[in-house]
N, C-alpha and C positions, 0 to 999 in steps of 0.2 A: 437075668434080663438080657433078652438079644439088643442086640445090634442096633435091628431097627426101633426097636422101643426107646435105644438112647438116644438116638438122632430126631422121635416123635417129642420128647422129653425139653432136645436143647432147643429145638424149633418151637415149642410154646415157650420156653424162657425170654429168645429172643425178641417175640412176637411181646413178651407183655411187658418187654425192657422198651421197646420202639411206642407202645400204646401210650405208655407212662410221660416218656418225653415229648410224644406228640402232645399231648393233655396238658403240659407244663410247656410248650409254647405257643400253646392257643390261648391260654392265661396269658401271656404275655401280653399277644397280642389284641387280645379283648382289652387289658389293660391301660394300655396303650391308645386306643380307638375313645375309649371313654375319657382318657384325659386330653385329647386332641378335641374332642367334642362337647366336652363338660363347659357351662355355663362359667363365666370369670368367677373368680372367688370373693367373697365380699372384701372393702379393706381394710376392715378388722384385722383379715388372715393372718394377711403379711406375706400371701401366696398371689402368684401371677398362675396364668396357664403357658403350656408351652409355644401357643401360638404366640403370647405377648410378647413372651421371651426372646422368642427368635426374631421379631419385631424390633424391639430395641439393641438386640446386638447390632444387629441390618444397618440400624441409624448412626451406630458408630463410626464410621465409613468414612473416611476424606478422600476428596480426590488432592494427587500432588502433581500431578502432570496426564493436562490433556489428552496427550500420546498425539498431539495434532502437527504437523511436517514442519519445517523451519525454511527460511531462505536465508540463503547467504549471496555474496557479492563474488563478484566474478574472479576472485584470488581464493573463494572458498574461506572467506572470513565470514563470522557469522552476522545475519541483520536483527532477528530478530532469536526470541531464548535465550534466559538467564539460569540459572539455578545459584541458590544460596541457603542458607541456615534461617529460617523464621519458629515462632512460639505457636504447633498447634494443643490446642484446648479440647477436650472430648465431655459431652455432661457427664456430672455427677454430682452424687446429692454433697450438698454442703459441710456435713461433720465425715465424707469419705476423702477428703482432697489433701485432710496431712495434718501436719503442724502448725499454728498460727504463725509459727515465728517465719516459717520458709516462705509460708505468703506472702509475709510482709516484705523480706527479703525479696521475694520477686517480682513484687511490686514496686521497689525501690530501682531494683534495675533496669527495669523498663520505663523509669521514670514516670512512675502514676500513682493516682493515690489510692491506697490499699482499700478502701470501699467501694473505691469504681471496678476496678479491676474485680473484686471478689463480686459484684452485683452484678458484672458482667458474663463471668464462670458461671456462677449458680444461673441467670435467665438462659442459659443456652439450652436449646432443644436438638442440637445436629452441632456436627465437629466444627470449629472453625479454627483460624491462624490471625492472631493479635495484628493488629493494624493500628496507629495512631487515627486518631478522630480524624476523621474529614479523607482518611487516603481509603481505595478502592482495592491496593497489595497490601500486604503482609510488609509488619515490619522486619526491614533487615538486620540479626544480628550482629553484633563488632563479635570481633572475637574475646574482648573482656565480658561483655556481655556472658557469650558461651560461657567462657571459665567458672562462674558465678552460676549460672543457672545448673551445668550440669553435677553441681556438686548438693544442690536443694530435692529436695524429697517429697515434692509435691503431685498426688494422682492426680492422673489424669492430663498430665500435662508434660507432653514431649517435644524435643527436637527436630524438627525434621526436615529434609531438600525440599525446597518449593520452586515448582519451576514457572517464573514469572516473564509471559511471552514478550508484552513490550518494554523492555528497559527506558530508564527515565533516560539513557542516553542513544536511545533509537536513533534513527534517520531514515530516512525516504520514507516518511510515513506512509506519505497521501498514494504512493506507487505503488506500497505494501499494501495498504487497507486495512481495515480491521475485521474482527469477527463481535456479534452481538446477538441478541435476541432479534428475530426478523419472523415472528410469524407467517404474514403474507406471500416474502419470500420463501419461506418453507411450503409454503402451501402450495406454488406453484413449482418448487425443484425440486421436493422429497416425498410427495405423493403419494406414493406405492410404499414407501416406507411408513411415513405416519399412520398410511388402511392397516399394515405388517405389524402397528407398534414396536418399532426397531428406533424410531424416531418418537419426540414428543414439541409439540411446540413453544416447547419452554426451551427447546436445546439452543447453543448458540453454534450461528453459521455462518461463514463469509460476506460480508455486506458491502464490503467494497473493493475496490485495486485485485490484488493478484489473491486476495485471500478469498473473494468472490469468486472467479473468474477458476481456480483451481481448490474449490472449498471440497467436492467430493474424492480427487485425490490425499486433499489435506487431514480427512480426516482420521486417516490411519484406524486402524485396529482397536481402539478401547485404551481409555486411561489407566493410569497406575495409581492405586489408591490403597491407603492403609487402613485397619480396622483396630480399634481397641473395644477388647470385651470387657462387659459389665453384666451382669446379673439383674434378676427381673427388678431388682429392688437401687436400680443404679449403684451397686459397687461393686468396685474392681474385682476383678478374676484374678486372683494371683496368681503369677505360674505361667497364665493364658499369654498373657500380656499383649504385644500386636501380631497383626499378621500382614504382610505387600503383599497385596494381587495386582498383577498386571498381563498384557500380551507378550508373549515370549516370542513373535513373528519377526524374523529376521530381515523381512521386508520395510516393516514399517516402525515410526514412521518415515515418510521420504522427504528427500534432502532439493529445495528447490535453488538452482544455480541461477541469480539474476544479472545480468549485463552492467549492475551497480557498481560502481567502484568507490568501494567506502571511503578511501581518503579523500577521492576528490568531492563525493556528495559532502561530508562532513568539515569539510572545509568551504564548502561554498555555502552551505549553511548557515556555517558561524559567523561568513563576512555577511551575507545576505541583512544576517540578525542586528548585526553591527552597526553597518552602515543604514540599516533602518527601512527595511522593504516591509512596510506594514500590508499591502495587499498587491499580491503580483505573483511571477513564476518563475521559473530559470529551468530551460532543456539544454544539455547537454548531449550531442553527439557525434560515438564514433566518426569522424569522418568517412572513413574506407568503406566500414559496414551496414552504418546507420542505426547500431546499436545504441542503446538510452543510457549514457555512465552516470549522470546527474539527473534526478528530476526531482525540484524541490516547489512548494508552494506555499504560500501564505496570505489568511492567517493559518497558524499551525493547525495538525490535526492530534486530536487529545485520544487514541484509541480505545483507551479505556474508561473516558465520560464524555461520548460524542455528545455535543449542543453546549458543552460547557463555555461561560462569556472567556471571550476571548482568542474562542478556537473556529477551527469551522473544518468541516469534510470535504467541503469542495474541491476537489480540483482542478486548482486554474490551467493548471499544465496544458490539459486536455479541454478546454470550454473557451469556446467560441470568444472572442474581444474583439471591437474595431481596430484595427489595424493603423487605420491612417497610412503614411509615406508609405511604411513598409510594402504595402500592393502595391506601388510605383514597380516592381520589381517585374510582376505579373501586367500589367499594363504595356511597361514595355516590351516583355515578350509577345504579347499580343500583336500589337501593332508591327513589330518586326517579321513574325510567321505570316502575318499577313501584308505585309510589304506594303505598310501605308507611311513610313517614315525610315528612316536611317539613321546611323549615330551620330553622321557629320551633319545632318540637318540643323539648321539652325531658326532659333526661336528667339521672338522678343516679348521679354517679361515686365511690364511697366508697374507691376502691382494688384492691378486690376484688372481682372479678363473682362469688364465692359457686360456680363448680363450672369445670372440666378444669383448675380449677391456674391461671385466666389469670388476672394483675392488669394494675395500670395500671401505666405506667411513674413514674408522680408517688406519690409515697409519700403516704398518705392523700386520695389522691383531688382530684381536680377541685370536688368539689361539684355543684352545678345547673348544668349549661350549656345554647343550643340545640345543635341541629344542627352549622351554622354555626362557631359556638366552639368545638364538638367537634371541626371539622376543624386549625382554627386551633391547639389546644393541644396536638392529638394523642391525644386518648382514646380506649384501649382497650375501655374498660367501654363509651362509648355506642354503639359502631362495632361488637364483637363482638354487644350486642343488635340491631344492624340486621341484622345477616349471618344470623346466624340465624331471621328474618321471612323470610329468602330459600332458592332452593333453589341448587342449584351451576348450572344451566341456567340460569337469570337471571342471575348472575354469569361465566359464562362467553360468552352472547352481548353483553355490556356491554361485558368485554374485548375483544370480536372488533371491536366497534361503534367502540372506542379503539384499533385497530388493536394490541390485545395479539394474544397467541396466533396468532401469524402474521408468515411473514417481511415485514417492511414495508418494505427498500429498495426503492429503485426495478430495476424489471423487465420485461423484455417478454417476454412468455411466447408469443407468434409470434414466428416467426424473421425478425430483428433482420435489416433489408436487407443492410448490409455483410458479416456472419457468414454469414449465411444460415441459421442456428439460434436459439433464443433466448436470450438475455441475461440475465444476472443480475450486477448490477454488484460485489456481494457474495456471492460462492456461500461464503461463509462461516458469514454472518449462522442464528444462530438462534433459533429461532420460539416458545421460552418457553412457559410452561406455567400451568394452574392449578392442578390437579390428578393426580396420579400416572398414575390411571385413565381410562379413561373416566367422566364420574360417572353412575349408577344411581341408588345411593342414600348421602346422605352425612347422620352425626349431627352434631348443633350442635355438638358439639366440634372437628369437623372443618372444619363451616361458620365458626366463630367465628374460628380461627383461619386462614384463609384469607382473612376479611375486615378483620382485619389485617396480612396480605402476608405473613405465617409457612409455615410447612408446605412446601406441595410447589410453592408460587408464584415464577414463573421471569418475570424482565422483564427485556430489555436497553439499557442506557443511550441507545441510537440510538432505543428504542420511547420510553422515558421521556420524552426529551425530545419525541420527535412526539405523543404522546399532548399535551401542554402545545400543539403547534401545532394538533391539532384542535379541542383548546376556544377556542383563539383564532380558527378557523374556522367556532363555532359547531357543530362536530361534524363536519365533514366531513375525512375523512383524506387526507391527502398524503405519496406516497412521495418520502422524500427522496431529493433525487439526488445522486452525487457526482461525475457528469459532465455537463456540458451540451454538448457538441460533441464530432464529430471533423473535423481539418482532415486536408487533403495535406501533403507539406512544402516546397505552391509556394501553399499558402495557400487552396488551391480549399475548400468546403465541402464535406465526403463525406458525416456525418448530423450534424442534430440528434436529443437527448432530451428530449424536452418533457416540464413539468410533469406529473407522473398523480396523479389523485385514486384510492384506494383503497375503495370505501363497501362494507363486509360485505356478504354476502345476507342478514343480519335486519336492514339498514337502517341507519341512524344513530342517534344519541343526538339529542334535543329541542334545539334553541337553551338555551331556560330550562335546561336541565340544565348545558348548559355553561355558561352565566354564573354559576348557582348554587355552581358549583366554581370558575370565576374569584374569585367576591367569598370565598370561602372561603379561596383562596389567598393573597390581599390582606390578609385578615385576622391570617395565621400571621406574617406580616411587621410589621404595626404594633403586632399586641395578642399575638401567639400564639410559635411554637417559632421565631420566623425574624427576631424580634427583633432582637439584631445586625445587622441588615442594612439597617437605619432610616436610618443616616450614609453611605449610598453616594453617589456618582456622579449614580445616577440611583434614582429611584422603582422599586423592585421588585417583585413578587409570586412566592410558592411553597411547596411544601412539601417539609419534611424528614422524614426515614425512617431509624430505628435496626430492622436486620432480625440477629438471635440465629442465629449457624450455630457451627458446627466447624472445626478446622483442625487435621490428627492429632490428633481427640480432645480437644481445649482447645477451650474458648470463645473465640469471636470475635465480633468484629461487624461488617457491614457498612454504612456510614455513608451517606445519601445527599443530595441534595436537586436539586430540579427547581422549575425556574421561569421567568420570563419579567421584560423588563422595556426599556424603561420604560412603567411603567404606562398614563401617558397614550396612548402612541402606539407599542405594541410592536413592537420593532423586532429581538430575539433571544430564543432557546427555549435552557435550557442543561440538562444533565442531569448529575451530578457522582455519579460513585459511588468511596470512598474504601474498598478491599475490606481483610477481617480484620482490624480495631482493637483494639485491648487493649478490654475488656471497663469501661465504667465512665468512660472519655476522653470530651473533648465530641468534639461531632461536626464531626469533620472535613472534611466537604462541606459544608457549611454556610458555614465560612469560605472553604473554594477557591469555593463559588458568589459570595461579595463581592466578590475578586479581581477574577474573570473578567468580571464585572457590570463592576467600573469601570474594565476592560482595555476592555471594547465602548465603555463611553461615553465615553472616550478617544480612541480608535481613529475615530469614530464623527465626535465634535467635528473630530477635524484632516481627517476627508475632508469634510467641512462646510466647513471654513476655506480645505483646497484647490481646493473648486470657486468658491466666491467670487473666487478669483485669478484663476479663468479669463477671456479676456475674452466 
C-alpha cells in the first residue's frame, strides 16, 4: 500500500469519526429543544419541565440590600442604614424543612407559636425575613437568639445581614424623605426607563426631602440579593445551597454628605419631644454659612408607613405659617429703606389704633415708645401706622430683599453635572406669600394688617430663620444648603455644593437697616417680649411672633420666635414655630427657643473642649 492510499484511508477514518459525533450532538440537541418545548407533564408524574424549573429557582431570590446611597451628617456619621442579623425563610414544601423538634425549637425562640410560624413557612410563595405581626422590618436578632438558632437544622431557613434603611432611631426624617411606591411620579421621572423595561411601576422611588430630589443618583447599581435553590418539586438542592449576586461597581452606591449635625438634630429632637411640640418646626442655622444643622418637624414622619395615625409627611420646616410679630422685622426694614420713619421716632400706643378693629396685644397700651422699643415689646399700634405710610410694593420688594416670597433652599437651576438637569435640594419647599393677589391697590386696613404678619402673609421657618442670617450678613441672602458633597462609595469626590448667595433683582437691604433690626432684636431680649431668655447659656437676640388663625373654625394660634445667638460672636440662626396653641397660653416657642439656644452652647463648649485634646 502507497503512501497516499494511507493518508486516503486515515482521512475517511477521520471523516466518519467527526460524522459520528456530529450525529451524537444533534441528538442532543434535538433533545434538548423537545424538552424545552414539550407540554407540562401531568401531576401524576412528579415531573416539572425545565422551564418551570428554572421558574422556581428564579423565585428563590431575596433582596438584602437595595444597593441604594446613604447620607450621613456632616462629621460623616451615618443618618440613614442599618444592617443586622434577621430570620430569612425560602418556600418549601412542608415534610422538606427538617425535624419537628427544631421547629418547635425555633419557634420558641422567636417567641411564637409553633402552628403560626409553620402555617406561615408552608403559605409562603417568594423568600421573605420573619417580622413580628404588625412591624414592616425584619425582626432583629439578639445574639442568644443566634446562638440557639444557628445550632437547629431546619431548611430552608437561614441567617442572614438585612440591611434596614430607616432605623427606629433615625433623625431628620422629614429632611431625609423617604422612598415608596409613587407610580405617577414614576411616570413623569422615569419615562424612557419604564418604555426600556429597566424600570416597572411597582419600583419604589424617592418621594420626598433629599431621597426625591437625589433619587436617580440614589439608586446605585442593582441590589445584593441571595438565592436558595430548590428543585421542581420544592426540595432543597443539597450541596447547591445559596448563592450572593450583587454589583461589584466600586462607584456605587454613593455616599451623600448633609450639613446635619447629628448631635445637635438628635438632641433637639428629644427636647422638642419632651417638652411637647405636638405640631410645629425647629431650623437650625449655620450662622456664617447658612448651612441647615437641624431641621426637625412635627408631627413625626413614619418612612416606612407614610399616613399612619399619628404621623404625617409634612414638612413644616419648609410650608408657609402666619407669621404674626415675626414680619415686624420686614416691615421695619421697609419703612426704613424707604425713609418713612426712624428708630428714634416716637409712637403712642393706647391700645387701640381707633379703626379696622386692630388693637394691641397689651391691654391699654404700650404708652410712648420709639421705634426700636416698639419692635422690642411688640406693638401693633406703632407697626400698623408704619405699614400704612407704605404701599404693598415696598413691602413686598423688602420681603424679596429678606429672601421672603421665594423658594430660598439652595438650588441650581442649570443642570446639576451629575444629574444632568437641575436641582433642587427641597422640591418641596414653599415660597410664602404676602398677599393673596397680585397687589394693585391695597387700603390701610389691609396694609395695617399685613404689617403685622396677619392676613394673607405666608413665611416658612427655613425662610424665618435665613432671613435672621442675612441681617447678620448685613443683608446679603444665602441659600441654605442641606447637602454639601457627594462621594463614590470608594470615597472618590463626584460634586461639591458650594455656598450660594441669593440677592433679589431689586437689590439688597442697606447694612444700617440690618443692624438697625439687629439692636432691635437685642432689645426684645433684655427689655422687651424675649425676656425669659436673659438666664441662658449664652447671650441671645430675637423676636417673638403670636399670628391669630383657625383650625375647623376655633381659634388658634401660632406661636413663634426667631433669633440668633450668641450675641457677641454669632454662631447659630434658629427659627421655632409652635403651630395651633390654645388661644391665650404663653408662647410656646419662646421657651423651645431657650432650650435649643443652650442645647447649641452646650454642644458648642464640648466641641471646644474636644478640640483642645487634640494634639
Amino acid at each position: 500500500m502507497t503512501g497516499e492510499d494511507r493518508r486516503r484511508r486515515l482521512n475517511r477514518r477521520v471523516f466518519g469519526i467527526l460524522l459520528v459525533m456530529s450525529a451524537i450532538m444533534l441528538c442532543f440537541l434535538l433533545r434538548l429543544a423537545w424538552l424545552q418545548a414539550m407540554p407540562a407533564a401531568p401531576a401524576a408524574s412528579g415531573r416539572t419541565n425545565l422551564k418551570k424549573e428554572s421558574v422556581l429557582q428564579r423565585e428563590r431570590s431575596l433582596v438584602l440590600d437595595s444597593g441604594r446611597g446613604d447620607f450621613f451628617d456632616r462629621n460623616g456619621r451615618a443618618l440613614t442604614g442599618e444592617t443586622y442579623k434577621a430570620l430569612a425563610v425560602f418556600p418549601l414544601k412542608a415534610q422538606a424543612r427538617g425535624t419537628a423538634l427544631d421547629q418547635e425549637r425555633l419557634a420558641g425562640v422567636l417567641g411564637v407559636d409553633q402552628a403560626a410560624l409553620s402555617n406561615w413557612m408552608n403559605g409562603l410563595r417568594e423568600p421573605a425575613f420573619w417580622s413580628k405581626k404588625g412591624e414592616k422590618v425584619p425582626l432583629r436578632l439578639s445574639q442568644a437568639q443566634l446562638a440557639v438558632i444557628q445550632g437547629l437544622r431546619v431548611n430552608g431557613v437561614r441567617v442572614l445581614p438585612y440591611r434596614n434603611r430607616y432605623p427606629v432611631s433615625s433623625v431628620a426624617k422629614h429632611a431625609i424623605g423617604y422612598i415608596s411606591q409613587h407610580p405617577e411620579l414614576l411616570n413623569k421621572s422615569y419615562a424612557s426607563e419604564l418604555l426600556k423595561k429597566s424600570m416597572k411601576l411597582s419600583d419604589q422611588i424617592g418621594g420626598a426631602g433629599l431621597e426625591r430630589s437625589l433619587d436617580r443618583l440614589l439608586r446605585g447599581s442593582g441590589p445584593t440579593s441571595v438565592s436558595y435553590f430548590t428543585d421542581g418539586a420544592d426540595k432543597p438542592l443539597n450541596g447547591l445551597d445559596m448563592r450572593l449576586t450583587g454589583s461589584d461597581n466600586p462607584y456605587y452606591p454613593i455616599k451623600v454628605v448633609t450639613t446635619i449635625d447629628l448631635e445637635i438634630q438628635r438632641a433637639i429632637e428629644q427636647y422638642v419631644d419632651r417638652i411637647g411640640l405636638a405640631e410645629g418646626a425647629v431650623v437650625v442655622l449655620d450662622a456664617e454659612n447658612g448651612d441647615i444643622a437641624a431641621m426637625a418637624s412635627r408631627p413625626q414622619l413614619a418612612p416606612g408607613s407614610i399616613g399612619r395615625e399619628g404621623t404625617d409627611a409634612a414638612n413644616r420646616a419648609i410650608r408657609g405659617a402666619t407669621p404674626g410679630s415675626v414680619f415686624k422685622l420686614v416691615t421695619e426694614a421697609a419703612a426704613l429703606e424707604a425713609k418713612v420713619t426712624r428708630e428714634r421716632e416716637v409712637f403712642e400706643c393706647s391700645g387701640d389704633y381707633g379703626k379696622y378693629g386692630l388693637h394691641c396685644w397689651k391691654s391699654g397700651g404700650h404708652g410712648r415708645l420709639t421705634l426700636r422699643e416698639a419692635l422690642a415689646q411688640s406693638c401693633n399700634i406703632a407697626f400698623a401706622s408704619v405699614a400704612e405710610r407704605l404701599n404693598a410694593e415696598q413691602l413686598s420688594v423688602t420681603a424679596r430683599r429678606l429672601g421672603l416670597e421665594r423658594r430660598i433652599g439652595w438650588n441650581d437651576a442649570h443642570p446639576f453635572k451629575p444629574l444632568g438637569e437641575p436641582l433642587r435640594l427641597l422640591p418641596e419647599e414653599e415660597a410664602g406669600g404676602l398677599f393673596a393677589k397680585p397687589p394693585v391697590s391695597y387700603d390701610g386696613g389691609q396694609l395695617a394688617q399685613t404689617g403685622i404678619g396677619q392676613r394673607d402673609v405666608r413665611i416658612t421657618p427655613l425662610q424665618a430663620a435665613n432671613l435672621v442670617v442675612t441681617l447678620l450678613h448685613d443683608g446679603h441672602v444665602v441659600k441654605p444648603r442641606l447637602v454639601s458633597e457627594l462621594r463614590y462609595a470608594n470615597g472618590q469626590l463626584m460634586a461639591k455644593l458650594p455656598v450660594q448667595y441669593a440677592e433679589a433683582e431689586d437689590g439688597r437691604i442697606a447694612p444700617a437697616t440690618a443692624q438697625a433690626l439687629l439692636h432691635g432684636m437685642q432689645a426684645a431680649v433684655t427689655e422687651g417680649t424675649g425676656r425669659s431668655l436673659r438666664d441662658g447659656l449664652w447671650t441671645v437676640a430675637g423676636k417673638s411672633g403670636t399670628a391669630e388663625t383657625l383650625r375647623d373654625g376655633e381659634p388658634r394660634n401660632h406661636h413663634w420666635f426667631v433669633g440668633y445667638g450668641p450675641v457677641s460672636a454669632p454662631r447659630y440662626a434658629v427659627a421655632v414655630l409652635a403651630m395651633n396653641r390654645s388661644p391665650g397660653t404663653i408662647n410656646k416657642a419662646t421657651q423651645l427657643f431657650g432650650g435649643i439656644m443652650n442645647i447649641l452652647a452646650i454642644h458648642e463648649q464640648a466641641s471646644s473642649d474636644e478640640a483642645k485634646k487634640m494634639p
